[in-house]
N, C-alpha and C positions, 0 to 999 in steps of 0.2 A: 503355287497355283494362283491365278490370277482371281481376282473378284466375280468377274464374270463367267469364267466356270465352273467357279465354287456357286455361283445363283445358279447356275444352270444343270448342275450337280443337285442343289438344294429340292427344283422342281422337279425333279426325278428323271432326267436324263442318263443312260448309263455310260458307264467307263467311253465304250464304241462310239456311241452317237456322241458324246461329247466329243470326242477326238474329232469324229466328220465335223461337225458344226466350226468346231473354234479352227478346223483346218479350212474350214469353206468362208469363213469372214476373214483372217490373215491373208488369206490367197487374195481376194480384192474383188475375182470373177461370183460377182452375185450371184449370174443369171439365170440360177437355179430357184433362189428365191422367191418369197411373193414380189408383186412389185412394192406393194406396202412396206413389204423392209426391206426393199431393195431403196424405197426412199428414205428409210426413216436413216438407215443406216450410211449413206452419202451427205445425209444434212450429216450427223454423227460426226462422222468424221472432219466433215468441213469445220464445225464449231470447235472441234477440238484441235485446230489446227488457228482457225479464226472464229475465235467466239463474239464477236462485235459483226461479223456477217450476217447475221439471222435479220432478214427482211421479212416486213406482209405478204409475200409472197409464198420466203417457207412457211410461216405459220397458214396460211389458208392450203395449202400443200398438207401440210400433216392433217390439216379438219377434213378435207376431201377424202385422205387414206384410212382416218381413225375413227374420223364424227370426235365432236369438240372432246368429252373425256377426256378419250385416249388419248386423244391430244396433246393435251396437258399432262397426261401420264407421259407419253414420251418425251415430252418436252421436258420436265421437272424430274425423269429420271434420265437423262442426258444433261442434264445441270448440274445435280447432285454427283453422278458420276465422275466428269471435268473435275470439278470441284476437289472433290478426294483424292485424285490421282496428283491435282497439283501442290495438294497440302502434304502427301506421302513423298512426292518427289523432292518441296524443300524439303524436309525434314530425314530425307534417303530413308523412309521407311523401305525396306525389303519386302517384298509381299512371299505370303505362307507358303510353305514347299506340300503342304494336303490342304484339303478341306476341314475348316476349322468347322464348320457347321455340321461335320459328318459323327457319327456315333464314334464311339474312344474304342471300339471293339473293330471298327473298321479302320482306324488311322495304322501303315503301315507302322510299324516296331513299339507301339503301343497295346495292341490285344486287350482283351476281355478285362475289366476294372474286377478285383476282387473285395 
């Protein structure tokens, strides 16, 4: 399971809506989205492909969609994110086949802790 549906798992999305969700960001076609993360998620991906791109322009782009905060919250967790995916990659971390943050009564072939 990928980090970002295990967060998304974490904030109470279920089994369903996570499948729609992580199916409707893979597919590329946002348009369904707000436009708010319809932008945040195109800078996203642009930085993680070219993280030396981020200009004044996206940063006053995300203040316009966020208000400064969030801003900085998407900003600083799109940093952070990059960041792990490329220390996991050298190091060929595998990422988790469940959700590690889920109860041990819910993780498939583990059940109820006695």
């Amino acid at each position: 399971m990928g980090h970002s549906e295990m967060l998304l798992a974490v904030a109470g999305l279920g089994a369903a809506e996570l499948d729609q969700r992580t199916r409707t960001l893979a597919s590329g076609d946002w348009s369904t989205l707000d436009p708010s993360d319809r932008y945040a998620f195109a800078l996203a991906k642009r930085l993680a492909k070219e993280p030396w791109s981020m200009t004044e322009a996206d940063w006053r782009g995300l203040v316009a969609h966020y208000g400064l905060e969030r801003a900085i919250d998407v900003l600083w967790w799109n940093a952070r994110c990059h960041y792990m995916t490329r220390v996991a990659d050298a190091f060929q971390i595998p990422l988790e086949r469940e959700n590690v943050f889920a109860p041990l009564a819910d993780r498939p072939g583990i059940g109820p802790v006695k």
